[in-house]
N, C-alpha and C positions, 0 to 999 in steps of 0.2 A: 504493500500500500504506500508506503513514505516516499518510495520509486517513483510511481507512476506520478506524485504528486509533487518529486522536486520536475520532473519532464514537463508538468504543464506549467509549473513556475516561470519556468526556466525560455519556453516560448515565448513568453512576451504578451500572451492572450489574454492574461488577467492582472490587473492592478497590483505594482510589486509590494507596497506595503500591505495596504489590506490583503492580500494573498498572503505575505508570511505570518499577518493575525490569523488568518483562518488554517494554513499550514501548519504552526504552533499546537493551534489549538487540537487539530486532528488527530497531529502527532503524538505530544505531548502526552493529552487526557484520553481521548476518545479511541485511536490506536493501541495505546498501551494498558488502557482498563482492561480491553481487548483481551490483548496479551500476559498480562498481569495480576491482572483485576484489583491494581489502583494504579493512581499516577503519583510517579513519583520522579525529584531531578538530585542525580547521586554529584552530577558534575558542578552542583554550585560552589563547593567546596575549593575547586581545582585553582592551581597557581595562575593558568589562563584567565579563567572564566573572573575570578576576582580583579584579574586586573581590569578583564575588560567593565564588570563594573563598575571599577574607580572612572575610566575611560567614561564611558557613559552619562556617569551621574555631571563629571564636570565638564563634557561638552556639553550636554544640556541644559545646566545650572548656569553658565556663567555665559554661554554663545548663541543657545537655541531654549532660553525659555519662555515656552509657548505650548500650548497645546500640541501642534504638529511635531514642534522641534520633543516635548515628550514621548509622543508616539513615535518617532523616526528612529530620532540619535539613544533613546534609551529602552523602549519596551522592542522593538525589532534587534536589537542586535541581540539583547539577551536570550530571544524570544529563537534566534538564527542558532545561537552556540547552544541552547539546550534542546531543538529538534535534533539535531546533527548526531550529540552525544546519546538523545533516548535513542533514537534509530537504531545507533550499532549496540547499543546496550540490552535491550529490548526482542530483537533480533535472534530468529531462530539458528540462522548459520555464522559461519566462523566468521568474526569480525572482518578478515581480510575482504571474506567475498561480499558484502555488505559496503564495506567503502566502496570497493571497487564499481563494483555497479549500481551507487546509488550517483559515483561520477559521469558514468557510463548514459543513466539516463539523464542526467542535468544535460551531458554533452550531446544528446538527439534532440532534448527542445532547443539547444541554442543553433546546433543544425536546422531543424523547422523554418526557426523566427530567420538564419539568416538567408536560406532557401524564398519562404516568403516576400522578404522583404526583396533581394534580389531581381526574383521575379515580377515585382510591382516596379524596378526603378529602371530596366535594359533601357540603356538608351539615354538617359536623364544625368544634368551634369551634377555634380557631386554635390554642389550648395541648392538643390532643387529635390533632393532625397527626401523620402517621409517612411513611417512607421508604415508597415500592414498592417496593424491590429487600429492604430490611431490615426492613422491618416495625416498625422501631425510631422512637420518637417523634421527630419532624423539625423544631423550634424554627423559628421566619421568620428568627432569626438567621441559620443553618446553611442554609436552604434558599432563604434569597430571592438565594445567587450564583448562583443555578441560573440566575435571570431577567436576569444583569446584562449579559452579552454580549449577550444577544439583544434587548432594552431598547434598549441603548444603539446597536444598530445602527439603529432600526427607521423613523428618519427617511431615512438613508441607504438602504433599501432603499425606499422612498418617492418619492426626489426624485432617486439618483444611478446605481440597478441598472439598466443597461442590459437584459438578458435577462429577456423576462418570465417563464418560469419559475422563474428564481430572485427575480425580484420578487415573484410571488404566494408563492411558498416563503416568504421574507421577512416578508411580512406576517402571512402564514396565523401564524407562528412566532413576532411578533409580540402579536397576539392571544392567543395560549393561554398567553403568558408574563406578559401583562398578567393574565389572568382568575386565574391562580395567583398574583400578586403581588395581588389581592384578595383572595383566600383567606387568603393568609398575613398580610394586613392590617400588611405592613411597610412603613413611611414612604419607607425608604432607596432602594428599585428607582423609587418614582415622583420621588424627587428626583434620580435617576440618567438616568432618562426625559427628565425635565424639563432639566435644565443640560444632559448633551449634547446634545439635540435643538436648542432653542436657539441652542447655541456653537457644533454643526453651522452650522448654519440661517445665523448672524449669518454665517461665518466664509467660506461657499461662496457666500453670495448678494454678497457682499461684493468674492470674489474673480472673480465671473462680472460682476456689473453693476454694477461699481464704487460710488457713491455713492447709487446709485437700489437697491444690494441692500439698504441698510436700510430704505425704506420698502416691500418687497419682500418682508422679513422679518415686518413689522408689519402684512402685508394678510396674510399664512402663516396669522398666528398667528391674527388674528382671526378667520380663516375655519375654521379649525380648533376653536376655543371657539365659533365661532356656532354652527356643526354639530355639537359635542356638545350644548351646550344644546339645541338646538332637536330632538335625538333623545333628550334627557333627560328635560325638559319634559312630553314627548309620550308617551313610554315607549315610543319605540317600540325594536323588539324587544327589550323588556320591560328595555332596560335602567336605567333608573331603576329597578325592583323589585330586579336585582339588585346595583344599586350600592348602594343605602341598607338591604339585608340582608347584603352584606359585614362581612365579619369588620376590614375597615380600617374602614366608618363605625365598627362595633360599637367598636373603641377610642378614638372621637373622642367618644363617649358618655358617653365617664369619662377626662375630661380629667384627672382628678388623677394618676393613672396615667401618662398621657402628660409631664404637668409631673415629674415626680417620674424619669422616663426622657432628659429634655432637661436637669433641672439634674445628674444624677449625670454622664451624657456628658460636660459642659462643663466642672464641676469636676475627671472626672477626665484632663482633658491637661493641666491647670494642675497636678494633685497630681501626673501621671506627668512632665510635667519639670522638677520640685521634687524628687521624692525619686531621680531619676536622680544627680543630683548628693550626696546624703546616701547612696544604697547606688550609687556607680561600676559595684560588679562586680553587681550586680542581687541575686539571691537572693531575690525577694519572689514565686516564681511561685505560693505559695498564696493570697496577695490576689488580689481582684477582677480582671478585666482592664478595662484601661481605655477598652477600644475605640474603635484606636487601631494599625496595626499596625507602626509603628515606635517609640512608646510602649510595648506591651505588650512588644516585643525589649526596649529598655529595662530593663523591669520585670525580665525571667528573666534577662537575662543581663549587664546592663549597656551603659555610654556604649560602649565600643569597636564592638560588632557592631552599635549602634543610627549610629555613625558609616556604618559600610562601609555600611549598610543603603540610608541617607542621602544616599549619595554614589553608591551603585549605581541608585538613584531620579533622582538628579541628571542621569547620565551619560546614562540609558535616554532621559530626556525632554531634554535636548540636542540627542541624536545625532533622537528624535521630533523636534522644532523644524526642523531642519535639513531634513529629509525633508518636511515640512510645507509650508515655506517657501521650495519649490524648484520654481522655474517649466518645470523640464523634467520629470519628472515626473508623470503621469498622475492627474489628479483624482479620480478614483475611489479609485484606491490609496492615494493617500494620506489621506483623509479616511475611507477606512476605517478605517485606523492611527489615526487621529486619535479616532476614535470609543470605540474597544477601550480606548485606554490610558487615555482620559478617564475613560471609566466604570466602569472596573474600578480605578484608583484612587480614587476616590470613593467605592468600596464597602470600600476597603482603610482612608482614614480612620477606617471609621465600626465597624469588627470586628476583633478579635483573630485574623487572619488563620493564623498559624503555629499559635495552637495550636487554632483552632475548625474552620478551610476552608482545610487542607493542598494540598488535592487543586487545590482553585480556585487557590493561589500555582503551583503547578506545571503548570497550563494557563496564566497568566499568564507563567511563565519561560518555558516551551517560546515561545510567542510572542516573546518578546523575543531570544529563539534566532536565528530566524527573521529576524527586522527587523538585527540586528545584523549578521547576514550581510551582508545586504543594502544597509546603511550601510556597510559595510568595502567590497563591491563595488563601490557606485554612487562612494562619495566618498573613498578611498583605494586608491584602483587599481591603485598602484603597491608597496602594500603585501600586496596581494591575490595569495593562492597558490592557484590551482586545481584 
């Protein structure tokens, strides 16, 4: 049930806050009565979960207090990391397979939404884009997270998907996330593409064939740029025609644009951790954002929730490391993780995350739900209530 219900999340078809009230609520109570027969949350406890409370309370206390800004920045994110964690906790099979394909179906609705959306825009120039479900103009800012889980897996379903159905799924959902990250002619999903696939690549070839996976990696790669060229070149199916009539060449055409987009970025994390220090308590959410998304907490609210932020980022990719870098543990599982977190942070440096792509932070938390379970299981066992 919690599957089917991050897939329609995850689409774009229903309202992302009130969806993860009613998600919450499904999950949480009415799933797990279910299964349980009560509801209960073990993970409040957790070094995460608390921090992200602190996070919460003082982005909303001191940057977003408001009714909405209560509903957004504190009852949803809570509401995100304790679906995540009841899910795998709750959960008749082995937590691996539970993460795994509760990513598995996040990454077919965000396949859908970017299929749809595609579909509605052939042809349309990149600032003339709109939503499927809303009809409302859809910026490559806002719309290229559509493509970042499924991007950033797409090596992994390549080189490490055992089942080939879900390998062709994989790929299939691969491609139609790339042809819409053309459309939308945003930089950030192919540089998301590019470093995890890579740091995939380096990290597994590395851990499978010791010293010989780098030059292992280095026949990969070439084989892979030989083979677009040489399907570039040729055109064959046509895609040169439609690479060099994308809406991505189309802004490499007017470079000044582009420069004028790379020196505002860079200046603004040197201005947003300068004037963190000149406004502590933030109050600046009518400037720019700096994109940037513990920069932009920064900006609205101040040093303290930009700390917890900082610190709950910390902890998440520790407790990842650990997971990582744990020889009993199943390769697949964890270079999945490895994947997810890579690349969805990456997209987090580069976008004002809370107040642009709400919905994507909270498929992010719900994940980190999940994993965090999973860390308390696998590597404090004795701390672990069932």
């Amino acid at each position: 049930m919690p599957q089917i219900l991050f897939m329609l999340y995850t689409t774009g078809a229903i309202n992302q806050i009130y969806g993860m009230l009613a998600l919450g609520v499904l999950v949480i109570v009415v799933w797990q009565w279910m299964r349980k027969g009560r509801a209960f949350i073990n993970g409040l406890s957790s070094q995460a979960m608390l921090t992200m409370v602190a996070f919460c309370f003082l982005y909303f206390a001191i940057g977003e207090h408001t009714i909405p800004g209560f509903l957004y920045y504190f009852v949803c994110p809570l509401l995100a990391y304790a679906t995540g964690w009841v899910t795998v906790e709750s959960g008749k099979n082995r937590p691996e397979e539970i993460v795994k394909y509760s990513v598995y179906f996040m990454l077919v609705g965000y396949a859908l939404h970017a299929l749809l959306n595609y579909l509605s825009n052939i042809g349309h120039l990149r600032w003339q884009l709109t939503d499927f479900f809303t009809g409302e103009y859809a910026g490559a800012t806002g719309s290229g997270c559509i493509n970042t889980l499924v991007l950033s897996l797409s090596m992994y379903f390549i080189f490490l998907e055992k089942n080939k159905i879900l390998k062709t799924a994989g790929i299939i959902a691969s491609f139609i996330s790339l042809m819409y990250a053309l459309l939308l002619g945003t930089r950030a999903q192919f540089l998301i593409l590019f470093v995890v696939s890579v740091l995939f690549l380096f990290f597994y070839l590395k851990e499978t064939y010791g010293r010989t996976g780098v030059i292992r990696l280095a026949i990969v790669l070439i084989v892979f740029v030989g083979a677009y060229l040489f399907l570039y070149n040729r055109n064959i199916f046509g895609i040169r025609t439609y690479v060099d009539t994308s809406n991505l060449i189309e802004r490499y055409q007017y470079g000044a644009d582009l420069d004028r987009a790379d020196n505002y970025r860079f200046s603004s994390i040197l201005r947003g951790l300068s004037l963190m220090f000149e406004h502590p308590f933030g109050g600046l959410k009518s400037t720019k954002y700096y994109h940037n998304m513990w920069l932009d907490i920064g900006r609205v609210a101040g040093i303290l929730p930009f700390l917890c932020m900082l610190v709950y980022t910390i902890v998440i990719n520790v407790h990842l490391f650990r997971i990582v870098s744990s020889k009993e543990i199943e390769a697949d599982f964890k270079y999945l993780l490895f994947c997810v977190y890579l690349g969805t942070q990456i997209n987090f440096f580069f976008e004002p995350i809370l107040e642009g792509l709400m919905g994507f932070f909270l498929v992010f938390t719900i994940i980190n739900g999940m994993v965090e379970y999973y860390y308390h299981r696998v590597f404090l066992p004795l701390k672990h209530n069932p």
